[in-house]
Structure formats: structure tokens, C-alpha cells
N, C-alpha and C positions, 0 to 999 in steps of 0.2 A: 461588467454587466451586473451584476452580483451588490458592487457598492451603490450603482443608481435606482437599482430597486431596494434595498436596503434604505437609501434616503427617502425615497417616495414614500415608504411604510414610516417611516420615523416622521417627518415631520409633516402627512398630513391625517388623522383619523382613522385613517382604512387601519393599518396596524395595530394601533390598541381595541379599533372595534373586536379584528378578527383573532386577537391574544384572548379579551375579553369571553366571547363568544367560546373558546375551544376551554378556554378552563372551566367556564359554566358546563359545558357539554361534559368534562370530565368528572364534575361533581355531580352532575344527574346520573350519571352511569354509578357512580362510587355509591351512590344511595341504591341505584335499583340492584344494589350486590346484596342488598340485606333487603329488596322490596319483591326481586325477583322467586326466590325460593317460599316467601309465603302466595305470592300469587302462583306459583305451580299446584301448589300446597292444596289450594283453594280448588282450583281448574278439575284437581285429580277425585278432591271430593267430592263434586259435584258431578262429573264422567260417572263415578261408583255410583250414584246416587239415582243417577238415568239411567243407566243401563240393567240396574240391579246386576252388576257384577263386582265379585271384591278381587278382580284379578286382573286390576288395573296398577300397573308400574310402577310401583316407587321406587323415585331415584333418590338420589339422595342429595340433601341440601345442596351442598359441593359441587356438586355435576352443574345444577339449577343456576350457582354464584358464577359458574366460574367464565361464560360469556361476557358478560357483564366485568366481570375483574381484569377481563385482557381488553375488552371496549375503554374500561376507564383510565388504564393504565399506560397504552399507546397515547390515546389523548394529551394526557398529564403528560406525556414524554417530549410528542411533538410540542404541546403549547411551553417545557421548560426549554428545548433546543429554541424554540423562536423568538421567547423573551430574551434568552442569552445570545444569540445572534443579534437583534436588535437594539438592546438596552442595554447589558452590561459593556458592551464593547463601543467605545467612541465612534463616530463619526471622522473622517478623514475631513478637514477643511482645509480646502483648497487659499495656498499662501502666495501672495503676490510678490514678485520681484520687484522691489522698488527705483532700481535701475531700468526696467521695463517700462513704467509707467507713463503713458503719453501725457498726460495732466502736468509732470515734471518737467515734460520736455519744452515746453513752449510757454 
């Protein structure tokens, strides 16, 4: 079962779309790991700024990154297990007995 979907994703687009697609997805998360903690940054000075309170939470960078660092890094995980399932490892093709062959026979 495993090898005919395996061939389906190799030889026609669906598979490199959807390798394509999760890697991009793991590099936007990898960047929102340094984009993430100044938009909280932002969110929390402007809460203080409405509210006139200065006793609004801060967390710390870390806390803000670190969604973001386990989004990017599953990602990046799944899309190296499905590149290496797919691409480093041959295809099985299927080898004909030439004693079998009807074209032979006749």
C-alpha cells in the first residue's frame, strides 16, 4: 500500500507540490520566531498605552519564540522524514521475467 502511494507522490507533482509547500510553511514559522516576540512587544505597549496601566505582563522574549519554534521545527521534521521517504530512497521497479513473456512466445 505504502509503495503505490509512494509512486503516486514521486512521479506525478502532488509530492514535490506538497514537500514544497511544508518547507515554505517551516520557514515562515522560523522567521515568525524572531517576528513573533517583537509583535507581542508591540501588542503589550500599546494595551499600557490604552488602558493607562503599567501592569501589564511581561513575558519574556522566550516564552513569545517558543510557539513558534516547536510550529517550525515539527514542520522542518515532517517535510525531512517525507523528502527521505520519497527521494532518497529508490523506487522498486517492477522486472519482467523474460521466460514469461507472451511476445516470445509466438
Amino acid at each position: 500500500m505504502f509503495d503505490r502511494l509512494k509512486r503516486a507522490l514521486v512521479e506525478s507533482y502532488v509530492g514535490a507540490i506538497a514537500l514544497g509547500w511544508l518547507f515554505a510553511q517551516g520557514l515562515i514559522h522560523f522567521a515568525n520566531i524572531f517576528a513573533a516576540p517583537v509583535a507581542v512587544w508591540i501588542a503589550r505597549k500599546e494595551y499600557a498605552r490604552l488602558t493607562a496601566s503599567a501592569a501589564a505582563s511581561a513575558g519574556s522574549w522566550r516564552q513569545d519564540a517558543l510557539p513558534e519554534l516547536v510550529r517550525s521545527f515539527s514542520l522542518l521534521l515532517i517535510w525531512y522524514v517525507l523528502m527521505r521517504w520519497l527521494y532518497y530512497k529508490p523506487l522498486k521497479t517492477k522486472t519482467l521475467d523474460p521466460t514469461s513473456n507472451p511476445e516470445q512466445a509466438a
